[in-house]
N, C-alpha and C positions, 0 to 999 in steps of 0.2 A: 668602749665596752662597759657592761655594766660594772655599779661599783659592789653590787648585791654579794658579799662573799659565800654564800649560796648557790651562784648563778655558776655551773660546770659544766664546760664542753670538750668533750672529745671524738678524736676522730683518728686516720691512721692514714699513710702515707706512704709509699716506697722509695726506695736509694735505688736513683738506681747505677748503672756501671762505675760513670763518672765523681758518682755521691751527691748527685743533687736530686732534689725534691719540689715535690708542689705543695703550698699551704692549701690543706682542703678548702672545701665552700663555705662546708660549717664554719672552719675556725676564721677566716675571712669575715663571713657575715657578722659571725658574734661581735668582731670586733668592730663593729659598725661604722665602715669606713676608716679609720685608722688606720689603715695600712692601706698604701697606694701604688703601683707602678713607679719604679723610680726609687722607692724606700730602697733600705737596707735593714737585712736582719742581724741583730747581733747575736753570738752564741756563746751562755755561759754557762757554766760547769759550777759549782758552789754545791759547798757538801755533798758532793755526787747528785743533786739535784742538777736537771738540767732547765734550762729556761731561752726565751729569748727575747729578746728586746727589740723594738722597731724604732731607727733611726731615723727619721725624715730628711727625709734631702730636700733641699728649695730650691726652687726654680727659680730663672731670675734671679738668682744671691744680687746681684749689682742692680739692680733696678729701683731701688732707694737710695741710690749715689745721686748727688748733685755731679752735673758736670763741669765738666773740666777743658777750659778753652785752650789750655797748653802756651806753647811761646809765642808772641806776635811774630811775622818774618815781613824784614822789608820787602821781598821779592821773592820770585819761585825759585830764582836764583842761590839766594841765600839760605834755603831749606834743603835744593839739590846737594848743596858744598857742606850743608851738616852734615847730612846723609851719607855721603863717598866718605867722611873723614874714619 
């Protein structure tokens, strides 16, 4: 989103039974891609202000792991008899 503190958008939304909501188009757009499928919103309360914050989730978290060859095993034997213990 812009950093222009000039730059204000709003828009309006409903609750509905359950208490969920859709983030309009506008407020979507404005924030020009920032928010993705997957995110999370956070919602805070501060001085009766309300606000929210978008948490990113990442995909693949582990996919910058080296890996991991784990234990040798003499035999398929010796990995079965881990396994049952």
């Amino acid at each position: 989103m812009s950093s222009d503190s000039d730059t204000r958008v709003e828009a309006e939304s409903t609750v509905n039974d359950s208490y969920g909501t859709t983030i309009p188009a506008e407020i979507r757009n404005a924030l020009d891609d920032a928010l993705e499928p997957g995110d999370t919103v956070r919602w805070v309360i501060s001085d009766g202000e309300l606000s929210l914050k978008i948490v990113h989730e990442r995909y693949g978290a582990f996919e910058d792991a080296e890996p991991f060859d784990g234990p040798a095993w003499d035999s398929e034997t010796a990995a079965e008899s881990t396994w049952s213990e």
